[in-house]
Structure formats: C-alpha cells, structure tokens
C-alpha positions as YAML, in Angstrom:
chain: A
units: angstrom
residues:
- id: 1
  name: UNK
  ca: [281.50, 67.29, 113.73]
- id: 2
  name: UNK
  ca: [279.18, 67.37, 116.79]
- id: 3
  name: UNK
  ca: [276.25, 68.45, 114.97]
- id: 4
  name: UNK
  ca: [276.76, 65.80, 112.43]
- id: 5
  name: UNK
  ca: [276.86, 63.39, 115.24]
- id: 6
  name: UNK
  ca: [273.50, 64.87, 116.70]
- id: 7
  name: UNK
  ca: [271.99, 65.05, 113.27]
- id: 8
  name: UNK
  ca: [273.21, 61.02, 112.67]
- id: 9
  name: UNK
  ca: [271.65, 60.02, 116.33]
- id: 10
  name: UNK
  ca: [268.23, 62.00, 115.62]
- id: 11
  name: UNK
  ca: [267.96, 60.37, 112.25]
- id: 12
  name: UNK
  ca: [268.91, 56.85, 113.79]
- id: 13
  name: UNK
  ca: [266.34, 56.95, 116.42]
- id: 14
  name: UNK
  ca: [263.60, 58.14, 114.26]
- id: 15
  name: UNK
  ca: [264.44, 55.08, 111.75]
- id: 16
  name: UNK
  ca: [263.96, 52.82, 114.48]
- id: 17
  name: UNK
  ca: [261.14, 54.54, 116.13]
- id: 18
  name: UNK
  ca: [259.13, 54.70, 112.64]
- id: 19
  name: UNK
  ca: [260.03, 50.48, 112.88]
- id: 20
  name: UNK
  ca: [258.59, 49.70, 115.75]
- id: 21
  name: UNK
  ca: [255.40, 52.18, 115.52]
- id: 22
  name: UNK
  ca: [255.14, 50.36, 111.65]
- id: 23
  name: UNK
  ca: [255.43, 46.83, 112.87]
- id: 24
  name: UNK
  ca: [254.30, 47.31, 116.43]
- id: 25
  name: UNK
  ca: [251.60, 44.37, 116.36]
- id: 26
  name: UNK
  ca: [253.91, 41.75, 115.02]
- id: 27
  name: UNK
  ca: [256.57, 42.34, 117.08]
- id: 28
  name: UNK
  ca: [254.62, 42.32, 120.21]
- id: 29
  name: UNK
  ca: [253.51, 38.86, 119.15]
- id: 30
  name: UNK
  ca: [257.45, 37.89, 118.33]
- id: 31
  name: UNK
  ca: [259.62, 36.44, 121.53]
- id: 32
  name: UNK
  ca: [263.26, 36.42, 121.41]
- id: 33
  name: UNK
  ca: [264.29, 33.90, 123.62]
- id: 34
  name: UNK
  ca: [268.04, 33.40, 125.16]
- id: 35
  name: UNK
  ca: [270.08, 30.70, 126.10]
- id: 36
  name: UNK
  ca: [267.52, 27.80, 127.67]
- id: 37
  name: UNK
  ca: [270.45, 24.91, 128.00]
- id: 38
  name: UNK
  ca: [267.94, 22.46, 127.93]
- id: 39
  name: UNK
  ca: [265.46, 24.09, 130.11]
- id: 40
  name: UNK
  ca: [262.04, 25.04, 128.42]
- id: 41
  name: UNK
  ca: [259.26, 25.43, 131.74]
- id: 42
  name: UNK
  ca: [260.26, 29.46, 132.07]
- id: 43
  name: UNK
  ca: [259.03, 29.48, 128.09]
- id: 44
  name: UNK
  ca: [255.75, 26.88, 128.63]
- id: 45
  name: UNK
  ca: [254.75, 29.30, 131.91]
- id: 46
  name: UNK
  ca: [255.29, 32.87, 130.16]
- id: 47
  name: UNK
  ca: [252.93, 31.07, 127.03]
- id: 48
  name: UNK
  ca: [250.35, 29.91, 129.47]
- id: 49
  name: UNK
  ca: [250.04, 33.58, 130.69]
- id: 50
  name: UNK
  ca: [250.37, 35.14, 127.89]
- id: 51
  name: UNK
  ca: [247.76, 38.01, 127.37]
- id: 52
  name: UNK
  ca: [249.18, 38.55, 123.90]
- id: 53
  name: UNK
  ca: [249.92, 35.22, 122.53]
- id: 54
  name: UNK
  ca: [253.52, 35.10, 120.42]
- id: 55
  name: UNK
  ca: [253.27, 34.39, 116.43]
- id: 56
  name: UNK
  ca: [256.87, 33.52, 116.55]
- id: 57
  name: UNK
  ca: [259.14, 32.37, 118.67]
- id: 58
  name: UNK
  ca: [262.83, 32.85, 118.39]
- id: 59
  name: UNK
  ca: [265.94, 30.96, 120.29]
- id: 60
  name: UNK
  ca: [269.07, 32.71, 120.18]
- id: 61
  name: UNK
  ca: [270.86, 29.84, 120.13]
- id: 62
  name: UNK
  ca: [272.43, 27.12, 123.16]
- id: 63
  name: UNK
  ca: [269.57, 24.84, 122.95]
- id: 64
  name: UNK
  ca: [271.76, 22.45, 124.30]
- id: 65
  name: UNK
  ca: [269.53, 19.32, 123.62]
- id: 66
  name: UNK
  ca: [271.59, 15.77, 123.12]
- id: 67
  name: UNK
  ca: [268.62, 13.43, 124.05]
- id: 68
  name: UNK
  ca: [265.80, 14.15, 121.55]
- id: 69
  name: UNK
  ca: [264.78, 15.90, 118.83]
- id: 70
  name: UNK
  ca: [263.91, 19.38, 118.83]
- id: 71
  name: UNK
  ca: [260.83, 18.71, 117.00]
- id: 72
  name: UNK
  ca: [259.63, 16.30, 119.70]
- id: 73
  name: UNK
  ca: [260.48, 18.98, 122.69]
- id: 74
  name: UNK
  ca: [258.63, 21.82, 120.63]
- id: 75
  name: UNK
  ca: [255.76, 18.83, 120.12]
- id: 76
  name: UNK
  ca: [253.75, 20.16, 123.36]
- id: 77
  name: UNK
  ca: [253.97, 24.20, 121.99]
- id: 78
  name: UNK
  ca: [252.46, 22.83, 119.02]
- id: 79
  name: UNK
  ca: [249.55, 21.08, 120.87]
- id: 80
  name: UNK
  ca: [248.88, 24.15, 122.78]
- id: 81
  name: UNK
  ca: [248.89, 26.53, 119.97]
- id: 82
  name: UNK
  ca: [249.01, 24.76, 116.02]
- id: 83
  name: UNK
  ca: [249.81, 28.35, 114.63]
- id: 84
  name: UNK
  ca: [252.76, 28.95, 116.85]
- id: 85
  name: UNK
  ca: [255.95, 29.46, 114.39]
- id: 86
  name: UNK
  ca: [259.45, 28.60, 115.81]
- id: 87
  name: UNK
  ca: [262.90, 29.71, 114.36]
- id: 88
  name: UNK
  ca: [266.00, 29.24, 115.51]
- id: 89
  name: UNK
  ca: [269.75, 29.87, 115.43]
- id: 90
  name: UNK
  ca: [272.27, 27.42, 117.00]
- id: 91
  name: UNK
  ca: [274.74, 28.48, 119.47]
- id: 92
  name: UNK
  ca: [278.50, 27.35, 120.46]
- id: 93
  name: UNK
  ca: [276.92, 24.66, 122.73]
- id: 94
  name: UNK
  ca: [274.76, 23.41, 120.06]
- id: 95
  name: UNK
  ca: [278.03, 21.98, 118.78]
- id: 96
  name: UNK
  ca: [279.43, 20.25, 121.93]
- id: 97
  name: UNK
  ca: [279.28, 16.49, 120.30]
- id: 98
  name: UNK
  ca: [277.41, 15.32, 116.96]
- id: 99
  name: UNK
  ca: [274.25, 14.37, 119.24]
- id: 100
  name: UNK
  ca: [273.76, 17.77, 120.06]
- id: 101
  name: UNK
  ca: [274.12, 18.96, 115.90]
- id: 102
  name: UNK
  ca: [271.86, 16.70, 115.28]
- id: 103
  name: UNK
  ca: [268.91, 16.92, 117.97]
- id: 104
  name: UNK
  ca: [268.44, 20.53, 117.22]
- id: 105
  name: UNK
  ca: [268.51, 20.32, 113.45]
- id: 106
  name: UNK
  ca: [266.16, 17.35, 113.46]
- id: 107
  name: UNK
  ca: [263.97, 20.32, 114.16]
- id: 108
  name: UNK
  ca: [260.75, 19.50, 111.77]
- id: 109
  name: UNK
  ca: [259.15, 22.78, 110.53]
- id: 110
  name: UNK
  ca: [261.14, 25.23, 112.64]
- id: 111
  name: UNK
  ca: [262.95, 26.98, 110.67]
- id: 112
  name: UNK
  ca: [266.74, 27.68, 111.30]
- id: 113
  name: UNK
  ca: [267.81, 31.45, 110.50]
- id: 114
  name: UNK
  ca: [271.51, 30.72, 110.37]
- id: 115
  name: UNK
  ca: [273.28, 32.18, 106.94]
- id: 116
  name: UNK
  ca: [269.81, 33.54, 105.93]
- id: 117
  name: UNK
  ca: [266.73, 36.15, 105.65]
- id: 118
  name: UNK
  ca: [263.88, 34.62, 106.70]
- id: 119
  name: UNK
  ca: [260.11, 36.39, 106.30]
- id: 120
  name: UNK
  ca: [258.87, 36.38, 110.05]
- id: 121
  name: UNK
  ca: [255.08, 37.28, 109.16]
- id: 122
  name: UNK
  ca: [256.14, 40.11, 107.35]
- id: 123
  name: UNK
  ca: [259.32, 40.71, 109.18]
- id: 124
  name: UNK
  ca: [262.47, 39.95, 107.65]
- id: 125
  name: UNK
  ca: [264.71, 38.75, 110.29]
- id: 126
  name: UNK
  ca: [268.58, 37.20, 109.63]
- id: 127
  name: UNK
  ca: [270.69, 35.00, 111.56]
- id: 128
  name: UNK
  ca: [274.07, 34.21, 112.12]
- id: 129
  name: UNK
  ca: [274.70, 31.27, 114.73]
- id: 130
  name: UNK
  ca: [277.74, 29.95, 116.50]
- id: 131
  name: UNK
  ca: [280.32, 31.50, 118.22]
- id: 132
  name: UNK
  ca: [283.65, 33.11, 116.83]
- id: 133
  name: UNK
  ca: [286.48, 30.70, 117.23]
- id: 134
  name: UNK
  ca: [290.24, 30.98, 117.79]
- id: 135
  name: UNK
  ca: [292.04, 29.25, 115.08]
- id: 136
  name: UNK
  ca: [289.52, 29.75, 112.71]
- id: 137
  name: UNK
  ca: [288.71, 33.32, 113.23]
- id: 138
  name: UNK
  ca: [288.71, 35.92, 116.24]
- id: 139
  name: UNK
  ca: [287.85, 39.12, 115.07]
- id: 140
  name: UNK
  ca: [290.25, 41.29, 114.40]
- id: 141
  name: UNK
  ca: [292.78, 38.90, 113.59]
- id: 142
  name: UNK
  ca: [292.86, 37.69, 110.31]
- id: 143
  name: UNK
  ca: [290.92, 34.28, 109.47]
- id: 144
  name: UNK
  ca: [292.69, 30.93, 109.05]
- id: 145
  name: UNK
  ca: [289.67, 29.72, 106.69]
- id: 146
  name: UNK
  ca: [287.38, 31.56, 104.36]
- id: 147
  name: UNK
  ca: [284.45, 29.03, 104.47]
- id: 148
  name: UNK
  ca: [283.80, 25.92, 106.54]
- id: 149
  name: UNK
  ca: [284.20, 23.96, 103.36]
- id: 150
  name: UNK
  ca: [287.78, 25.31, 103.01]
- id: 151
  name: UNK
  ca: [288.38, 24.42, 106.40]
- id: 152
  name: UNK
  ca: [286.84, 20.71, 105.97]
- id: 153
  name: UNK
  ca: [289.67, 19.95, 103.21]
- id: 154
  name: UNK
  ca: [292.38, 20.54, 105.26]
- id: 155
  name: UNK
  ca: [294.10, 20.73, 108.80]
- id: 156
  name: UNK
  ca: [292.42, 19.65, 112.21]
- id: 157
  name: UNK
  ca: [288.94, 19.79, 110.39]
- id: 158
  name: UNK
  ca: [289.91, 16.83, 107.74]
- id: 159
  name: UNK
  ca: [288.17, 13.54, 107.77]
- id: 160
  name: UNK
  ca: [290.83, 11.00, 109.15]
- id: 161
  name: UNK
  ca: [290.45, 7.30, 109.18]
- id: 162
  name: UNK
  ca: [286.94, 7.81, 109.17]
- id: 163
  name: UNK
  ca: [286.73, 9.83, 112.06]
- id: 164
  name: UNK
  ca: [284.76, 12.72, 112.20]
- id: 165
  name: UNK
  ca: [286.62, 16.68, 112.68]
- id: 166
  name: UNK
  ca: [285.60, 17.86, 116.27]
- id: 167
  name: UNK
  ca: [281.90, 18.94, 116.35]
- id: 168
  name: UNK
  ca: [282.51, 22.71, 118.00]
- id: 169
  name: UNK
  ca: [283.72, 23.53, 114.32]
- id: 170
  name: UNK
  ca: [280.32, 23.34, 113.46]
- id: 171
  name: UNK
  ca: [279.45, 26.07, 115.08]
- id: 172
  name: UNK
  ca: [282.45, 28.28, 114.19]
- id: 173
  name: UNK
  ca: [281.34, 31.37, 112.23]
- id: 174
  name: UNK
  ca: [283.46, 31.75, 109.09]
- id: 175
  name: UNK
  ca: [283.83, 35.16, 106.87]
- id: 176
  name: UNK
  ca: [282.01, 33.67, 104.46]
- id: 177
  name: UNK
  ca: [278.93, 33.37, 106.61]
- id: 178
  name: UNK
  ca: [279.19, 37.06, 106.85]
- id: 179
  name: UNK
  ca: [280.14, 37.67, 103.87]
- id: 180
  name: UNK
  ca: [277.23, 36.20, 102.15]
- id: 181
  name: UNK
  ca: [274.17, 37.44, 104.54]
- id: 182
  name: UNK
  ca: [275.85, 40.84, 103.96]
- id: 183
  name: UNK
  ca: [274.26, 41.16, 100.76]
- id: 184
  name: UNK
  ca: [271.04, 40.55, 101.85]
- id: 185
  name: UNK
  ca: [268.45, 43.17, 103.81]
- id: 186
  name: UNK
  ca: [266.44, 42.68, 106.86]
- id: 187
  name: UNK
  ca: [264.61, 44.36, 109.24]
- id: 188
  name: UNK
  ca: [266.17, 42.05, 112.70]
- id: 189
  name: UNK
  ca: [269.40, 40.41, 113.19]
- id: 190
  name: UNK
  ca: [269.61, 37.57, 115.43]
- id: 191
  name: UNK
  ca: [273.18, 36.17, 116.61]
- id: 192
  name: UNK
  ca: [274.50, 34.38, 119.47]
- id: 193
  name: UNK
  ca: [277.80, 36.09, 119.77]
- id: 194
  name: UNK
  ca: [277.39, 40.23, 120.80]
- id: 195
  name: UNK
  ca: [277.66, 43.32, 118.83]
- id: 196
  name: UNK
  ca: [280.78, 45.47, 120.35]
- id: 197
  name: UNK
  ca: [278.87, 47.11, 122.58]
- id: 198
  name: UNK
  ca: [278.91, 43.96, 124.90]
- id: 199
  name: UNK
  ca: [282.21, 44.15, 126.65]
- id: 200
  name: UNK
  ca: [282.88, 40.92, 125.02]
- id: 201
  name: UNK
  ca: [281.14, 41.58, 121.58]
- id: 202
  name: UNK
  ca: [282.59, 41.93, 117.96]
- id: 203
  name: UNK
  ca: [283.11, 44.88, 115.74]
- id: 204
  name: UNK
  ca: [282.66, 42.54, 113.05]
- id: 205
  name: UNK
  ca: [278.39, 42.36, 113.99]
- id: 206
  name: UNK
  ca: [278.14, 45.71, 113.93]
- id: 207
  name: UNK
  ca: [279.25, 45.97, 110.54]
- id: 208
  name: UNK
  ca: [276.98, 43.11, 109.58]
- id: 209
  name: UNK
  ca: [273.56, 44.87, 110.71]
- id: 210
  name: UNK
  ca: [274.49, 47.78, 109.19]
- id: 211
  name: UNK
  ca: [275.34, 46.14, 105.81]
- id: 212
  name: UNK
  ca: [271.53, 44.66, 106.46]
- id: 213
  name: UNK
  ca: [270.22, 47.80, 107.30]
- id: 214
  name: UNK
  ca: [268.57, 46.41, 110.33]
- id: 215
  name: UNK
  ca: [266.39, 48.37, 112.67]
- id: 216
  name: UNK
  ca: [267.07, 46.39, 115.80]
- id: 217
  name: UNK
  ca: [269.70, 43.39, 116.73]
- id: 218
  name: UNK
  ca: [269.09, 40.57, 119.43]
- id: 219
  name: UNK
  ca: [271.84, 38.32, 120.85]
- id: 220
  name: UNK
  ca: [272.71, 35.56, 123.83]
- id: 221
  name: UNK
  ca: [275.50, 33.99, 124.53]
- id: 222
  name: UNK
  ca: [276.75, 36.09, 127.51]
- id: 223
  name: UNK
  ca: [273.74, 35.25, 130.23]
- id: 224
  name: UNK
  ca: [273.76, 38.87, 130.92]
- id: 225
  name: UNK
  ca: [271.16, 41.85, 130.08]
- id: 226
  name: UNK
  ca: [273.62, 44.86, 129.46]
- id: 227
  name: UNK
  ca: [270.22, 46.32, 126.77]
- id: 228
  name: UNK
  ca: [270.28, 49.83, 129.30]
- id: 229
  name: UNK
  ca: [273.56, 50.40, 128.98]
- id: 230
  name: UNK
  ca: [273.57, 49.68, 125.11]
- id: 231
  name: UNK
  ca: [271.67, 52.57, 124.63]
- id: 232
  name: UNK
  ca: [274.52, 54.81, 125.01]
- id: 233
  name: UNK
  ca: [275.78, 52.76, 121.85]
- id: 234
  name: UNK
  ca: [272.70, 53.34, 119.39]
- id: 235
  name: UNK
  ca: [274.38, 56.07, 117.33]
- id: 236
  name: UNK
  ca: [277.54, 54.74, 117.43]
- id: 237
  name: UNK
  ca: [276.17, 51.39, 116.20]
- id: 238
  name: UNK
  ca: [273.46, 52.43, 113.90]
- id: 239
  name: UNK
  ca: [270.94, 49.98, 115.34]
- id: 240
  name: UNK
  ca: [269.50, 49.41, 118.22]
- id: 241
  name: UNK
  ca: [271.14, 45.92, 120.64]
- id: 242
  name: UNK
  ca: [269.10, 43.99, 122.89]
- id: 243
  name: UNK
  ca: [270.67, 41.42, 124.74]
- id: 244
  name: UNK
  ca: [268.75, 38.64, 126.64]
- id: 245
  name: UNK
  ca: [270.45, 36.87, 129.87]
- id: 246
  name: UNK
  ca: [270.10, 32.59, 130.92]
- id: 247
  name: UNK
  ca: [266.13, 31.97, 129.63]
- id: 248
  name: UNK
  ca: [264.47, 35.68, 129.31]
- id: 249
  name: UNK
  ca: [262.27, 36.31, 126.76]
- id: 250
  name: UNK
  ca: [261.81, 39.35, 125.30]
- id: 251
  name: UNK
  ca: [259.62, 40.95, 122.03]
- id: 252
  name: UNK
  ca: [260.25, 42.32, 118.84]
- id: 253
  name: UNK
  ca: [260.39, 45.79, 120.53]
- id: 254
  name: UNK
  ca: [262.51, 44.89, 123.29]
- id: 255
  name: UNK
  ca: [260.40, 44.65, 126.20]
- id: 256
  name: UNK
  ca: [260.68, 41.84, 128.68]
- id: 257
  name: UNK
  ca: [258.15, 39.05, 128.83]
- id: 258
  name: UNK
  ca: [259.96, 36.83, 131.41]
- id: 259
  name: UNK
  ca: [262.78, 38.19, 133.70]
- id: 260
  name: UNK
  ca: [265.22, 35.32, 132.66]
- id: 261
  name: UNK
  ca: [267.45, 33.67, 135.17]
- id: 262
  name: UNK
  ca: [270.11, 36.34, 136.65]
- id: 263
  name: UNK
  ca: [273.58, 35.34, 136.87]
- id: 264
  name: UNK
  ca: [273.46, 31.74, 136.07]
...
C-alpha cells in the first residue's frame, strides 16, 4: 500500500511538472488574482512593473463593486494594454445586494468562467464561483436544491409580490453546477471556496478537479496563503492547490507577482 502511494505521488508530480514545463510561457503571462473588495491600485502597480506583461488576468472572485460597471473599472487596463484578456469568477460578496450582481456582470468582453471551460490562450481553465451555502447545500450534508432553478420555484427563493429572493442566493453553488462542469476537461480550476486542504475547504472541490483532470487549482475566499503547507496535500488531492490571500497575484505556475495584503 505504501509503494502504491509513492508510485501515485511520483506519477502526480511528474503530470504536473510535464504541465508547467509544456505551458510554461503562457502561464507566466497568466495572473490569478484574489479577493480585491473593490481595491484595484496593488493590480495597476504590479502591471506597471511588470517585466513579463500578463495575457490574462484572472479574479477569483469578491470583486465587490456596487457603484459601476466592471467594464468601466477594467476601462484604464484596457488603455494601457488593448490585448490584455480578463476573466472572472464571482464570489459570495459579489452577491451582497442586486447592485453588486449586476456591476460585475455588466462586465463587457471579460469573460466570466463560472459553470464553464473556457480556452485561456490555449489553456483550458474552469470555474466555479460563489460560496457553499447552508440551507441550500454545505458539503457533506445533503442538498436542499438540485439547481438554482429548482430553488427559484419554491421556498425563501420564490418571487413574492414582486419582490425579488435575497441576492446571496445568487451566489450559492448548487450540485448541479458541479455536476455539469464535471463532465467537462481542463487544464486549471478556478473557485472561490477551497479545496479540503484549506482548513475550511470542501471535499466536494477536490472531487471536481479530479473529475476535470486538472493539473493545478487556484482559489480565494479565505484571505490567507496556506499554498506551502498544501503541498503536503498534492498526492492526496491529485492536483496541485494554490491559494491567494486579500489582493496577491500570482501566475499560472504559482509564483507570486505581488505579496497581497496579509491578514486583512
């Protein structure tokens, strides 16, 4: 049984390792970005000193924008660099009133990952958004709803009187959502909530990048950088976890571009 295990690891670390040597160039040029909350100067710095200039950038969700549209706050990365690509994935704060739903999906070209496989410059990179929510689902427990739409016909989600269901079930995550990128492959998964290896993460995730067959998995959510001790994880897992604290930036092969805010 230990030899298996050794012979699993050594096979896992190879897989990834023959990943990033395959695809070093484009992810080098592809930032994964955590939790801004409205705060975009640490990004417009690490751009302006940039020695290797990003193809892509990704946000791992919590936006957090109410007051304008995405599009119009990503306007001045466009003016700096018209080739600049920007994807997306919303976060549990995304959802805190309509205003916020909508700023960040009135997002123009940027395109938003969540409950797909998206083609990253030859990359295939999926996303789940939102956050795991109790009465809906909280993994292990059984769900309440299969889908959102199942949810929207009934309960505390139903239109009433013309009122509108609270926004944060927006950004609930459903079994459906998993159920459906499941079938697809990729190469990166990008979610807000953590893989079990956070102390705080879901089982559930793990299963999901394997399903995908994904080399490498990025997440927010937590404000914390716990990548180091993920490590310990990798066979366990399959995959390789990189988490990203308030603002830091890292690549495609998990090295840091900007420190991030510590314990915000």
């Amino acid at each position: 049984m230990i030899q298996l295990h050794k012979i699993d690891a050594e096979m896992i670390n190879t897989r990834i390792a023959e990943f990033d040597r395959d695809r070093a160039e484009t992810l080098r040029r592809m930032w994964f970005v955590g939790d801004v909350h409205g705060e975009f100067r640490h990004l417009a710095q690490s751009l302006l000193q940039a020695q290797l200039r990003p193809y892509w950038i990704v946000f791992l969700g919590d936006i957090d924008i109410d007051h304008k549209p995405f599009k119009e706050i990503l306007a001045p990365v466009r003016r700096f660099d018209p080739d600049l690509r920007i994807a997306f994935i919303h976060g549990n704060h995304d959802a805190d009133s309509h205003e916020h739903w909508s700023m960040l999906h009135d997002a123009g070209d940027a395109v938003a990952l969540h409950g797909q496989v998206a083609n990253l410059s030859g990359v295939r990179v999926a996303g789940l958004g939102g956050h795991f929510v109790q009465g809906v689902w909280m993994p292990p427990a059984a769900p309440a709803y299969g889908t959102k739409q199942a949810a929207m016909s009934r309960g505390a989600f139903q239109y009433r009187g013309g009122q509108e269901p609270s926004p944060e079930y927006d950004a609930a995550i459903f079994p459906g959502d998993l159920d459906s990128l499941a079938k697809e492959r990729a190469d990166i998964l990008v979610t807000h909530e953590a893989p079990s290896c956070h102390p705080r993460g879901f089982e559930a995730l793990d299963g999901l990048a394997r399903s995908l067959g994904v080399a490498r998995s990025f997440h927010g959510h937590h404000h914390d950088d716990q990548t180091a001790e993920y490590t310990k994880h990798r066979s366990r897992l399959g995959f390789d976890a990189v988490g990203l604290r308030y603002c830091q930036i890292k690549n495609g092969l998990g090295e840091e571009i900007y420190e991030g805010v510590p314990g915000w």
